[in-house]
C-alpha positions in Angstrom: 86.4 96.9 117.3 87.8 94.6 115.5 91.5 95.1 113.8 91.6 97.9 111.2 94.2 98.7 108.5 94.7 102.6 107.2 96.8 104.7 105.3 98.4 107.9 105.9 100.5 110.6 104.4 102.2 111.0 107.7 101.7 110.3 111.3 101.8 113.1 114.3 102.8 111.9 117.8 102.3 113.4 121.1 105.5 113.0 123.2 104.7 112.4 126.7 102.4 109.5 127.5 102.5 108.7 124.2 105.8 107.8 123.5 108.2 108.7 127.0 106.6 107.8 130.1 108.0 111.4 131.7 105.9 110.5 135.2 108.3 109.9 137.6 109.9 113.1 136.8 107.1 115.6 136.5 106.0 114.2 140.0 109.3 115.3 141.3 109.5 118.2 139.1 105.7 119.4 140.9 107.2 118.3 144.3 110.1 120.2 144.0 107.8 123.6 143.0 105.9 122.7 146.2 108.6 124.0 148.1 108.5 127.3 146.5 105.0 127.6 145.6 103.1 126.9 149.3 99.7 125.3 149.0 100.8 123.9 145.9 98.4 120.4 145.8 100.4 117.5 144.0 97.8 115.2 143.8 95.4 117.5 141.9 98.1 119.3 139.9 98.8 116.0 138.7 95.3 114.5 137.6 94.7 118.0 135.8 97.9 118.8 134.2 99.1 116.4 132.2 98.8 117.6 127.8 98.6 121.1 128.8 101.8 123.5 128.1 104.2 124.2 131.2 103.5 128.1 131.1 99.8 127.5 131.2 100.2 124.8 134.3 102.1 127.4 136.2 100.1 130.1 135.6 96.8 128.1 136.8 98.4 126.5 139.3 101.3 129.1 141.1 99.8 132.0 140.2 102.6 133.3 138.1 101.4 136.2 136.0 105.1 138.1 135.2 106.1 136.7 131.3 109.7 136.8 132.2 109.2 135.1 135.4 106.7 132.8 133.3 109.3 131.4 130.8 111.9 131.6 134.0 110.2 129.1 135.7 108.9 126.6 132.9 112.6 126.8 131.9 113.5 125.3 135.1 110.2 123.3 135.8 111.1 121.1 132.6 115.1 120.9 133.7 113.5 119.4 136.7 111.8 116.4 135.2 115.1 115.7 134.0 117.3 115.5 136.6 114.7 114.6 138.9 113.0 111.5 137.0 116.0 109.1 138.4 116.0 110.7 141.9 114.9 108.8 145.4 115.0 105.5 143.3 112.7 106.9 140.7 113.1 105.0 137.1 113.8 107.9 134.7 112.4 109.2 131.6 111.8 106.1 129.2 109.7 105.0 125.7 106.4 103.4 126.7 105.3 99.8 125.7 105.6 99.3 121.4 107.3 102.6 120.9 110.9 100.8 119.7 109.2 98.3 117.6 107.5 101.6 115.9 110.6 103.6 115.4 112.3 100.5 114.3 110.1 100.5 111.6 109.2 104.3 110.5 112.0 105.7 112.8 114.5 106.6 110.1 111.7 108.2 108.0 111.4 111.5 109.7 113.8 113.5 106.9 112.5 116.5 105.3 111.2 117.1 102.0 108.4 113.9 102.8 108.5 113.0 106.6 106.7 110.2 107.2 106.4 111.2 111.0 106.5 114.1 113.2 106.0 115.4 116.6 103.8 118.3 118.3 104.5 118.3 121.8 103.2 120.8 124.6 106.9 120.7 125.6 109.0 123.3 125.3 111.9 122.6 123.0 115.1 121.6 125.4 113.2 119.7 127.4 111.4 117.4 124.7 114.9 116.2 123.2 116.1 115.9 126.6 113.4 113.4 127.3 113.6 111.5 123.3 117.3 111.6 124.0 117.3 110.0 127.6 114.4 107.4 125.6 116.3 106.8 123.4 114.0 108.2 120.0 115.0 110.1 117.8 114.3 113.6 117.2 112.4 114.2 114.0 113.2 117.1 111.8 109.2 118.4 112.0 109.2 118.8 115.8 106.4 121.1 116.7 107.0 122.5 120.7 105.6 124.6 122.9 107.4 128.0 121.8 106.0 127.2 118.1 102.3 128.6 118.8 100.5 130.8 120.4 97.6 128.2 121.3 98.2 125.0 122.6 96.1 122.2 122.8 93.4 121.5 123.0 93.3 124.1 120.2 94.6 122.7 116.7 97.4 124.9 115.9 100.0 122.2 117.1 98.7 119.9 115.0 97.6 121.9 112.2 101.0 123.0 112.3 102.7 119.4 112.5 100.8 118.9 108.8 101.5 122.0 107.4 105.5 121.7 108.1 105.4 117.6 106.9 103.7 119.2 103.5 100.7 117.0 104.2 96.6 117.5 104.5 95.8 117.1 108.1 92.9 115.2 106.9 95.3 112.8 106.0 97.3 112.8 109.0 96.6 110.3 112.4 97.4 112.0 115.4 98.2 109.7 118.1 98.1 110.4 121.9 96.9 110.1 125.6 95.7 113.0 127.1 91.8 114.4 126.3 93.1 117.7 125.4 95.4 116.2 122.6 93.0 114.5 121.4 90.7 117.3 121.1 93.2 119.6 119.4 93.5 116.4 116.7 90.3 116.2 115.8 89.7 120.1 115.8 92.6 120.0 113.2 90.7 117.4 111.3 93.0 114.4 111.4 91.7 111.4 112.9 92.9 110.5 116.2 94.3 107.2 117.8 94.4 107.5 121.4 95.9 105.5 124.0 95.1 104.7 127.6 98.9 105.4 129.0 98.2 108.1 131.6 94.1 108.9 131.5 91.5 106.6 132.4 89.0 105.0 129.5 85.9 107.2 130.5 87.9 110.2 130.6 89.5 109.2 126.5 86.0 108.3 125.4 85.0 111.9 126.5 87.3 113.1 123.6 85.6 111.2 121.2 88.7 109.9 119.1 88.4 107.3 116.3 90.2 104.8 117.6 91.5 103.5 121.3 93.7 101.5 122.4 96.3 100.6 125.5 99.4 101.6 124.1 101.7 101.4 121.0 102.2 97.2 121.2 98.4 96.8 120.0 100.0 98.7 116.7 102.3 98.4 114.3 103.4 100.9 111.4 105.1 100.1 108.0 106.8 102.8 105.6 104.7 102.5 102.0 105.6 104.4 99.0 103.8 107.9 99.8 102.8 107.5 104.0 102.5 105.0 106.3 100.4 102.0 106.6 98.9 101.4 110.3 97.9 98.1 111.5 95.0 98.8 114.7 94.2 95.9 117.4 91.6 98.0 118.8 89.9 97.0 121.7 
């Protein structure tokens, strides 16, 4: 496909994989559940878990049914990604490839009445500016997290909410992101999804169906127009 140019009333990121690369820590963060939660198989936590909201992983994957004990342990589940991303030489929590050159250019544009930009993470609140801050992006004032809905993706209430909070039509919105399930709840919403190939292979992204694929952020660049956001694809 060859490069496209579109405009948009505002544009709705997915945070991890999309704009932090948050792997080193959730690997540590599972590893360090493994000692509580026996049985617990890192390898195919980690090829299944990734989009999906924390209390949902935990429930599926360490059988925790107790609410309480539920938001107890996401709580500390997500303060483990944190402090253990830079552990046992690991890198930390940092923006992915074209991210900077983005927010350089729409970064500031996140103010309410007429975002530009937004975020709707399956992240629970504390831990996704923990991660923007240690990335160093900023936190946008329409920041849609895990304690906002009842359904997460791949259902469309993060996104439809994203739209509705940025005054926007989500038919007018792109939603960009990297895992299947995010780009499922984008299209169910009825925006029209970029994803990127940060975290999932190709096959399983094509499965999604979005409208438009690339490798990451550099093969994009966004400019500020008078009512949106223009968006420049290199799509493969």
């Amino acid at each position: 496909m060859p490069t496209v140019t579109l405009q948009f009333d505002a544009i709705l990121f997915d945070m991890d994989g999309t704009l932090v690369d948050s792997t080193d820590g959730v690997v540590g963060a599972w590893e360090l559940f493994a000692e509580k939660y026996p049985g617990l198989d890192v390898g195919q936590v980690l090829s299944s878990s990734h989009g999906v909201r924390t209390v949902e992983n935990l429930k599926l994957h360490c059988g925790i049914t107790d609410p309480d004990e539920l938001e107890r342990e996401a709580s500390r589940f997500e303060d483990a990604i944190v402090s253990e991303s830079k552990k046992n030489g690991r890198h930390g929590i940092v923006a992915l490839p074209g991210v900077q050159d983005v927010m350089k250019s729409i970064g500031p544009f996140h103010k309410l009445p007429k975002p530009r930009w937004a975020i709707c993470t399956s992240a629970t609140k504390g831990y996704a500016t923990a991660a923007l801050q240690a990335a160093g992006i900023p936190v946008p004032e329409v920041f849609v997290v895990s304690e906002d809905v009842e359904k997460g993706k791949p259902e469309p209430d993060p996104y439809l909410l994203g739209a509705k909070r940025c005054g926007v039509d989500p038919a007018r919105c792109l939603v960009v992101e990297d895992a299947p399930a995010g780009v499922r709840s984008g299209r169910a919403a009825g925006c029209k999804t970029l994803a990127l190939i940060t975290s999932h292979s190709r096959e399983q992204i094509d499965e999604a169906k979005p409208d438009y694929v690339v490798p990451n952020l550099s093969r994009v660049t966004m400019k500020p127009i008078e009512n949106g956001v223009e968006v420049t694809i290199h799509a493969d």
